[in-house]
C-alpha positions, 0 to 999 in steps of 0.5 A: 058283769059289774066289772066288765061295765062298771055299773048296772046301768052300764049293763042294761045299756049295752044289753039294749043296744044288742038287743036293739029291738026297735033298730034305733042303735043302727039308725043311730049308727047310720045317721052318725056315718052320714054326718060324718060324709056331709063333715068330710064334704063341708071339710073338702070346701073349707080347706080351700078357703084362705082362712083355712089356708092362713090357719094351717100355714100359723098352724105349721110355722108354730110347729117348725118355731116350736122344733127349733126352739126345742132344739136352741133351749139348751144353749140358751140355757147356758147361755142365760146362766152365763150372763147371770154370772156377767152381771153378778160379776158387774154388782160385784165390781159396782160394790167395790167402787171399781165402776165409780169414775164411770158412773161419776162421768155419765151421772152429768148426761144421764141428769139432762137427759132426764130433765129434757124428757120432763120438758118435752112431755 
């Protein structure tokens, strides 16, 4: 029996609640059923209020976002790991001073228009 209720006091409950002597294990069970309709009443007036309506439209556009992204992370996947590759590619060519007349022709804007953001805050 030990095993059946994993301890002895698991035991004695449930020989109590068979016995139920005194009825309180069916009025328990009776005023838990009649909870639960005065839940499904206030449930059926609640549902109609727009705070239900707003949560339940969230509720079924993060549902619908969720599917969709599910389905967009595997190209998106490839497409991250792609331009990882892009910008290793860029280091690389910024290494090698393949970017140096670039760089040399906006270093002159890029210097002014810092000095303008100094000037304006």
């Amino acid at each position: 029996m030990k095993e059946l209720f994993g301890s002895v006091r698991g035991l004695t409950v449930a020989v109590d609640l068979a016995a139920d002597s005194h009825g309180n294990f069916k009025k328990a069970l009776e005023a838990t059923r009649n909870a639960s309709d005065a839940m499904s009443v206030a449930y059926d007036k609640q549902k109609d209020e727009l705070g239900y309506v707003v949560q339940n439209l969230k509720n079924n556009i993060d549902v619908a976002l969720i599917d969709v992204g599910q389905k967009l992370l595997p190209g998106m996947t490839k497409m991250g790991a792609g331009l990882a590759d892009v910008f290793k590619g860029i280091k690389i060519g910024v290494d090698a001073g393949a970017l140096d007349p670039v760089i040399a022709f906006l270093k002159p804007g890029v210097k002014r228009y810092g000095r303008g953001i100094e000037t304006s805050g």
